[in-house]
N, C-alpha and C positions, 0 to 999 in steps of 0.2 A: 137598251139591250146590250149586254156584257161584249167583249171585243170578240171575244172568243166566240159567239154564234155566228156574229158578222162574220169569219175567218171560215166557221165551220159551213155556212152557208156558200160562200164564196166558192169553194173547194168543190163543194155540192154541186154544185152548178158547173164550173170545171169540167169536174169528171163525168156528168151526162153529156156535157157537148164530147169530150173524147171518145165515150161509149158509143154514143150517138153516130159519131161519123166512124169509128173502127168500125163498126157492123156494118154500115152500109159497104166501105172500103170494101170490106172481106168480101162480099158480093161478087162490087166490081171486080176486083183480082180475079178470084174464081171463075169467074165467065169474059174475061178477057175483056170487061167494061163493055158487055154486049148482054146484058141478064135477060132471059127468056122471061117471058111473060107468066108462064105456071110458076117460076121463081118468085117472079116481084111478087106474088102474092104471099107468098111464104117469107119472105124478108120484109113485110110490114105485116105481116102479122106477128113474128115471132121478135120483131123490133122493141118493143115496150119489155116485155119479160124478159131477153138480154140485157137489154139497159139495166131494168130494176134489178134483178140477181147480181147484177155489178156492183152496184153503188150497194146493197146492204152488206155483199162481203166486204167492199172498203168501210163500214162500219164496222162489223165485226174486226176487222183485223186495226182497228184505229189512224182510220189514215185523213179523216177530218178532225183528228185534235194536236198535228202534226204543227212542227215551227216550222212557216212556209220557204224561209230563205234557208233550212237544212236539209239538204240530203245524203246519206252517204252509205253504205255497207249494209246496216241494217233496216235501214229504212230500203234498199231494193229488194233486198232478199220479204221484206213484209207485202208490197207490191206484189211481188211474182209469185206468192202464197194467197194473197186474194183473187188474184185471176188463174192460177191454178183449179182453186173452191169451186171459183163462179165456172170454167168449163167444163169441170165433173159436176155440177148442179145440171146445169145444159143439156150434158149428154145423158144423162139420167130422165130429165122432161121431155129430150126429144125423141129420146126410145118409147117412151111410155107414150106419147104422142102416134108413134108410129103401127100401135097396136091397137089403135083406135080411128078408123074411118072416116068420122065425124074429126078430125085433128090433124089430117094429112096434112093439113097447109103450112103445120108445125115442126113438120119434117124436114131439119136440113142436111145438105149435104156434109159431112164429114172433111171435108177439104176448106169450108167458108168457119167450120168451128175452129180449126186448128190457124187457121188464117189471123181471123177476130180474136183468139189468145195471142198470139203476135202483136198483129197493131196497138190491139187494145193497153199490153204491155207496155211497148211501146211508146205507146203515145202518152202514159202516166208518167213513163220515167223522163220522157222528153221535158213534158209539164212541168214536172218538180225539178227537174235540172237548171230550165228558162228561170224559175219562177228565183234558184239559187242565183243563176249569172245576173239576172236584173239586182236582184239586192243588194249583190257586191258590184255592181259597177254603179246603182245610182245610191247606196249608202250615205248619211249626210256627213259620217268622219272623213270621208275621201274630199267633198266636195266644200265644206267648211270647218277647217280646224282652230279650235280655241286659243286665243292667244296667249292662254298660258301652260297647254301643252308644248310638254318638253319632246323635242325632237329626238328618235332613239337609231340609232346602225342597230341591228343584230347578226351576231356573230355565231353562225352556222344557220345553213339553209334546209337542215334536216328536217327528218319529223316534230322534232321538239322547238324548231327554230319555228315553223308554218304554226302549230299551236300558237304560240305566244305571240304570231305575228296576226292572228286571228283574233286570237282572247283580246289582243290590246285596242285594235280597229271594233271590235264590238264593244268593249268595258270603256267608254270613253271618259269615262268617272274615274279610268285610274289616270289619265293626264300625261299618258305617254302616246305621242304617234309615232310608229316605226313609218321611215323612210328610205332605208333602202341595207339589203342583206349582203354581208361578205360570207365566203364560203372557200374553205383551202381546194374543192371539189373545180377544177377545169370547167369539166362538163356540166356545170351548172351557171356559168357566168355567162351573161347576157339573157338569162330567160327572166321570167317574172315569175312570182311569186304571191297571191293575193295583189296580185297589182303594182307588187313591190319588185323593184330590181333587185337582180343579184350582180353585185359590178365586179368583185372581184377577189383576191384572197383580202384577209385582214390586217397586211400590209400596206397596203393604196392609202389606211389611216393615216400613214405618216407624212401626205401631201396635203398640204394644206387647206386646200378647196375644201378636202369631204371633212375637215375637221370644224374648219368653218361653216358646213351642214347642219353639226349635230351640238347636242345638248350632254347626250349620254351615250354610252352604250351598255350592250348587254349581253353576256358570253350564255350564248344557245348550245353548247358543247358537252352535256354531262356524261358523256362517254369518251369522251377525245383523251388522251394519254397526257399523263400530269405534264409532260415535258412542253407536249403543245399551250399548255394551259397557260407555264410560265410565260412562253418566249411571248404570249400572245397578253398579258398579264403587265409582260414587258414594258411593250410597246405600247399600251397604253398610259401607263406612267411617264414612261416619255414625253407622250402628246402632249399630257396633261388633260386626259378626257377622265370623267366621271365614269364609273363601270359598277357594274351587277352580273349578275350572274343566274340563271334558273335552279331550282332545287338539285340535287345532288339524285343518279338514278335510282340510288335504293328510297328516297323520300318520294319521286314519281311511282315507283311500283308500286307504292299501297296504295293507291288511289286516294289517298286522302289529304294531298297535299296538290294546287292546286300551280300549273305552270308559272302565272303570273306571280306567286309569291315568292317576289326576289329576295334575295341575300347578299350579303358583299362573299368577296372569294376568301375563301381561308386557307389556312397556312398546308392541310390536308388534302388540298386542290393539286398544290405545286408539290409535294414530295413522290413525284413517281411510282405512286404504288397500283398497279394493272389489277382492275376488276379479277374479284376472287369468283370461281367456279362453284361450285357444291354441289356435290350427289345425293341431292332432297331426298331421294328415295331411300337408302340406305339411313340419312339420318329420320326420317318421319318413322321408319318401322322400330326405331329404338324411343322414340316418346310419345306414340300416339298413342292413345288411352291409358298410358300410365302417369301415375303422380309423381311431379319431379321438387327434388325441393333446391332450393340453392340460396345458402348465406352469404352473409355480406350483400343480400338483396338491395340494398340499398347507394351502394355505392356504385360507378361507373360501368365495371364490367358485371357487376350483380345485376343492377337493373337492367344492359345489353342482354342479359343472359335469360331472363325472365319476358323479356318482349320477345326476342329470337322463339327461343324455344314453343312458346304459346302458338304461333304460329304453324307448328306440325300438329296440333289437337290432342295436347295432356289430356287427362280426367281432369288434369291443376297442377297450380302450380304453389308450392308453400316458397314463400316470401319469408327471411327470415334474419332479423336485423336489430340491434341491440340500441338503436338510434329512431326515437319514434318518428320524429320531423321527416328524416329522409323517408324510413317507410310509408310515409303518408303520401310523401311527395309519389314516389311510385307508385302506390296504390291508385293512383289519383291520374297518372300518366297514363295505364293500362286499363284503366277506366272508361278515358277520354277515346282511346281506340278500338273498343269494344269488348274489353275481356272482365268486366267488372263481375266476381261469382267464380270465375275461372282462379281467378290472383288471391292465394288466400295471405293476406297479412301477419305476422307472428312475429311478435316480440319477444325476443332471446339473445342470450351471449353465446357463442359458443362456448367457454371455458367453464358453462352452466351445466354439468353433464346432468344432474336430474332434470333440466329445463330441457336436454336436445333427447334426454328420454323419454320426456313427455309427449314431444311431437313427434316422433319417434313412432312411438307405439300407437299412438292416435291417429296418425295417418297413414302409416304406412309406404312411405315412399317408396317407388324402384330405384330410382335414379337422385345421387347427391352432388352436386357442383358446390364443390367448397371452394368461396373466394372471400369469407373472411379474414382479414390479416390488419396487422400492423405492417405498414409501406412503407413511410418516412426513415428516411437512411437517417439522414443526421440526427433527428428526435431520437429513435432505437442505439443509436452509439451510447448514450448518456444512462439509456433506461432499455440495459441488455435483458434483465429479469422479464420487463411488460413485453419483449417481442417471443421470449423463449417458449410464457403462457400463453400467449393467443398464437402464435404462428404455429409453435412447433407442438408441444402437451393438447393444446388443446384440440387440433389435427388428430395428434394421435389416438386423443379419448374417443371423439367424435368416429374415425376410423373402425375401434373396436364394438363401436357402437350398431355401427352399420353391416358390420358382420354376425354379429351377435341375432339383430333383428331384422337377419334378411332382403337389406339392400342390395339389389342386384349390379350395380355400377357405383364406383366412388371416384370423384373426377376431382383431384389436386388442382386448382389454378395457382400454379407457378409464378417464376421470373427466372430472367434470364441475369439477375443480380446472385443467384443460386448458384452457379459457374464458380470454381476457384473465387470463393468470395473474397473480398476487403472488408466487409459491412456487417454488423449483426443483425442487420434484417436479412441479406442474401444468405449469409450461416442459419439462421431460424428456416427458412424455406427449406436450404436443403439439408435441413436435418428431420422435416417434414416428409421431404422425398422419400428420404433414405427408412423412414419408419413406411410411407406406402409400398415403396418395395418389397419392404420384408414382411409384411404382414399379407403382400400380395400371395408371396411365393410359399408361405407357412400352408397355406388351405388354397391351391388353385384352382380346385372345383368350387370353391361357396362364392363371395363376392367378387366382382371383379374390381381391380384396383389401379387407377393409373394417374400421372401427373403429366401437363400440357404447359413446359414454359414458352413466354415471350419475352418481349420486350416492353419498350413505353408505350402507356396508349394516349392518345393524339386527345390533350386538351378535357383528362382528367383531372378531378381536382386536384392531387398528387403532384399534376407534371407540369413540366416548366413555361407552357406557353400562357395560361392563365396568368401568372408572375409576371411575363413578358410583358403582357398586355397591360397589367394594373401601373407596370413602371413607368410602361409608354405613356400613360394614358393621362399619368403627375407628370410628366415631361420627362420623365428620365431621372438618372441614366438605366440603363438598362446594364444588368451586372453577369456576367458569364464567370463562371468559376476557373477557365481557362482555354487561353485560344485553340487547344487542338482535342481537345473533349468533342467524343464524338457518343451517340446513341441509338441504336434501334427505335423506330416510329412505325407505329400501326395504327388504324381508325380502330377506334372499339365494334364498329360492325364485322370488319375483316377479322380480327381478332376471335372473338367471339363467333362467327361461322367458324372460323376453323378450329376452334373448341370443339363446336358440336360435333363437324368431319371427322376428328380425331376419335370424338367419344363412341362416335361410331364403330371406329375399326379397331379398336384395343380389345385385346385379351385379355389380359391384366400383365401386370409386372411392369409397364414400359411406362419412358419418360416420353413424351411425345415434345418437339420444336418446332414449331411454324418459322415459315420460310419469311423473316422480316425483310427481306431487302438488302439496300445496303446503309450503311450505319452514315446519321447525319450529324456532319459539325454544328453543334448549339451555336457556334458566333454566325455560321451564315443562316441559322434558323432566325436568331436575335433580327439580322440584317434583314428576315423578308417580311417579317413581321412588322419591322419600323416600315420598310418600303410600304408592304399594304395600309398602312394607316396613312397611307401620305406622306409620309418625311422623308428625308435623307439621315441616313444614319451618320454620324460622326458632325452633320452641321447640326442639324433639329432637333436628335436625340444622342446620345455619346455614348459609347457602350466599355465598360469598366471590367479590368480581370482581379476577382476578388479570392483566386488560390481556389485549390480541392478543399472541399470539406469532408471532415472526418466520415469514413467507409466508402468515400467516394473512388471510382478507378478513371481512367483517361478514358478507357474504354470496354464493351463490355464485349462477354466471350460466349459461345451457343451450348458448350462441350467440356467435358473435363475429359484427361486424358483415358482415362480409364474408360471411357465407355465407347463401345462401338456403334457406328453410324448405318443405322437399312432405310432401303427406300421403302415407301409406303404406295396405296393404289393413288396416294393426291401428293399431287405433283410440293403443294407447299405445306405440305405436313413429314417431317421427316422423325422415325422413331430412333430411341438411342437404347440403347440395352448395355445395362453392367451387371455384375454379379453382385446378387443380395447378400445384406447380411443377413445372418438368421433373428429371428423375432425375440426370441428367447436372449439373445445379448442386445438387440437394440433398446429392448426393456427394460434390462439388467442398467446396461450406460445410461437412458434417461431418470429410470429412478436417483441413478450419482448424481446424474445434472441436476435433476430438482430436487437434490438436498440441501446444492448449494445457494439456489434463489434467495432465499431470504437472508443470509448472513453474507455470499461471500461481497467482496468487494468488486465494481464491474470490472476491472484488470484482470481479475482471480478470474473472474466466470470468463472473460474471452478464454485467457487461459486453458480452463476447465475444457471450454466448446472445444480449442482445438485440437485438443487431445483425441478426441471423436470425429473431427473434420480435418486431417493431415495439411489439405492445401488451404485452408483457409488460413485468413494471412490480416490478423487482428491492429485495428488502431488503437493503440494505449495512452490512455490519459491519464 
């Protein structure tokens, strides 16, 4: 016989002996443990049919196919819905009982019903409560641990700290036993925890004793402020203890990512950036049942952008990417999480205007997150024509396009390299601006038009920590272009929410900036990057200053002078307003600029751009 009848059997049996004695109970209460004799008869006769109407609601409500050392939330609330059933069954039999002569005996008091839903209650929840404390106290991980389970501290005694401190005591196959919890929480030190102490903050690591306890540890913290994350990051390095970390909380909130599956900390941990807010509501009513499309699908913030967004409930989403491999790869990603049918895949260039007419018209979008581009600062110095076409003409094809066919939103993904540039990739962007502007403000009632700068996003293929890592990882050295180079850093989730937030509250014509923080030195970025791998910077690995390269700046700026700063209803979206130019000369000056692509010389063509862009401020080679 399978485990599972034994269990359900078991239970069976259980729960008539609690039946059994709550009814009698109810009795005795009732009559002060003094039951009149015209009772007793009535309390064994109506004894068998309370019992039975019991035990078939706890079928019905499945509470014999239950894991017996689990109880928690919803397993009560399913309890107190079967005995609910079962005393509106009761009071139903014992009225109709009571209408009939021959069944008087059937007749109970109204005080022994309300009573026996009590105990009976009661005594289920006591049951499954006993039956959780026995399995955690005589469990065989408490009582014989494997000798080559690795001993674990975890660090935070929270909700996600008790998870993982549970998940590990039951998954003995993952080779960790937690032995005892630090908590920065006072009021938490000295109690227990699955059995487990809590001793004290996650300083006490640096006495010896507890370090000679453990094997590992493991930061239970995914909400705690990057600052704490560091000093605590810190002090482990010092120890010299081994460290992990739980999923990150946007990886918990989809449910599909499972506590136990650790990560080491990344460099996104420690840069201080405070959980971002968002007004779901306001952004869900701008993509729910509409088709969103968004290029450059396949890259970093494209893919952010196409997982995000799916999540408010498009009709779909078009995917749309001039790179088959990466689109597959995406395809394949949003697949895995449920949205396969949803994610339509489309192969295009932007700079393809019959190819973004095609899908265009075929589908029909509301809504376009343009984040196709050429990135690469220094590649675009050399090959100023390739970033003019795809950043800036090809934007503004795609722009007239989306007016033309009734796109109701067209969303410019920016940079904050766009600013008083030095670079012909930031000059390409904001001469992309500077065409959604005007094209905004030509027709204000048709589409609406707006651009969303940022900064760097955290550990795009693009950006410098992947370099970091690859140099670390040949031993070095690791090479910074200069010690006082500083950057804006954002996660591509933070980023990308606040794309959407933005996309939400524009009218058209504005530049929107997300609130990055504050600008981090690459050398001490270099330096926490070597620390988390283990090294010491300057013995282990060396870190080299190899000069700016060309369109590079020291640092980067949110504003140019001319444009004025409003607050917005989110706090880290702030909108910038300038005066447009009109469409009819911005059209006029790109046709001059695209005469020169093919003949002039790249000198000529910076040249050329800044004739159009006053503060941009061209490297010449």
């Amino acid at each position: 016989m399978p485990s599972a009848w034994y269990r359900a059997l078991a239970l069976f049996a259980a729960y008539a002996a609690v039946f059994a004695g709550s009814y009698v109970a109810a009795f005795a209460l009732r009559f002060d443990f003094s039951i009149p004799p015209s009772f007793a008869r009535t309390l064994w006769s109506g004894w068998v049919l309370a019992v039975g109407i019991k035990l078939v609601m706890m079928l019905v409500f499945r509470q014999y196919n239950v894991i017996v050392g689990h109880f928690g939330l919803p397993d009560l609330w399913r309890v107190v819905n079967a005995m609910l059933a079962s005393s509106a069954i009761l009071i139903v039999v014992y009225y109709a009982a009571s209408q009939n002569p021959n069944l008087r005996d059937l007749c109970v008091p109204r005080g022994v019903l309300l009573i026996d839903f009590l105990v009976s209650t009661g005594g289920v929840v006591a049951l499954r409560i006993g039956l959780r404390v026995l399995r955690e106290r005589f469990r065989p991980v408490h009582g014989r641990v494997s000798s080559t389970a690795r001993r674990v501290g975890i660090i935070g005694a929270g909700d996600v700290g008790s998870t993982l401190a549970k998940e590990l005591l039951a998954r003995r196959g993952l080779g960790l036993y937690p032995v005892v919890f630090f908590d920065d929480d006072p009021g938490k030190h000295g109690s227990r925890l699955h059995g487990i102490p809590v001793v004290g903050k996650p300083e006490m690591l640096a006495d010896p004793a507890f370090k000679a306890n453990l094997d590992e540890v493991i930061i239970a913290m995914p909400s705690a402020p990057a600052r704490r994350i560091g000093e605590v990051v810190r002090l482990l390095q010092q120890v010299h203890l081994k460290f992990e970390s739980v999923p990150s909380m946007d990886q918990l909130a989809t449910g599909k990512v499972r506590v136990t599956q650790l990560r080491p900390i990344e460099i996104q941990d420690l840069l201080q950036r405070e959980p971002v807010r968002l007004d779901i509501g306001s952004i869900r009513d701008q993509f729910q049942a509409r088709t969103i499309m968004v290029t450059g699908a396949g890259g970093s913030i494209g893919r952010e952008l196409c997982r995000q967004v799916l999540e408010y409930n498009p009709e779909r989403v078009l995917m749309v990417e001039q790179c088959e491999v990466q689109l597959f790869q995406v395809q394949q990603e949003l697949a895995d999480l449920g949205y396969e049918g949803l994610a339509v895949p489309l192969i295009g260039d932007v700079a393809d205007t019959t190819r973004m007419r095609e899908i265009l018209q075929r589908f029909r979008p509301a809504v376009i997150f343009h984040a196709a581009a050429h990135k690469h600062v220094p590649m675009m110095e050399f090959q100023p024509s390739e970033a003019l076409k795809n950043n800036t003409f090809a934007t503004a094809r795609l722009a007239d396009l989306a007016r033309d066919l009734g796109v109701k939103l067209f969303v410019l993904i920016s940079t904050d390299k766009a600013v008083n540039p030095t670079s012909v990739m930031g000059v390409s962007k904001r001469l992309a601006e500077i065409y959604i502007q005007a094209i905004a403000m030509s027709q204000p009632n048709s589409t609406k038009f707006m651009a969303v700068r940022f900064g760097n996003v955290l550990g795009s293929s693009g950006s410098v920590i992947p370099i970091f890592r690859n140099q670390i990882a040949r031993g070095g050295p690791v090479t910074v272009t200069h010690p006082e180079v500083t950057r804006y850093f954002m996660t591509v989730s933070e980023a990308v929410g606040l794309v959407l937030q933005a996309a939400s509250m524009g009218q058209g014509g504005e530049i929107f900036v997300l609130d990055m923080g504050k600008p981090v030195k690459i050398l001490d970025l270099a330096r926490q990057l070597i620390e988390l791998s283990g090294l010491e910077p300057g013995e282990d690995i060396d870190i080299t200053f190899t000069g700016l390269r060309p369109g590079e700046k020291l640092f980067e700026e949110v504003s140019h002078r001319r444009e004025n700063h409003e607050p917005t209803t989110h706090p880290k979206v702030m909108r910038f307003v300038s005066k447009a130019r009109s469409l009819e000369q911005v059209r006029a000056d790109f046709a001059d600029l695209e005469s020169y692509l093919e003949s002039a010389e790249p000198n000529k063509l910076k040249l050329k751009i800044k004739q159009l862009v006053p503060e941009y401020s061209p490297h010449l080679v």
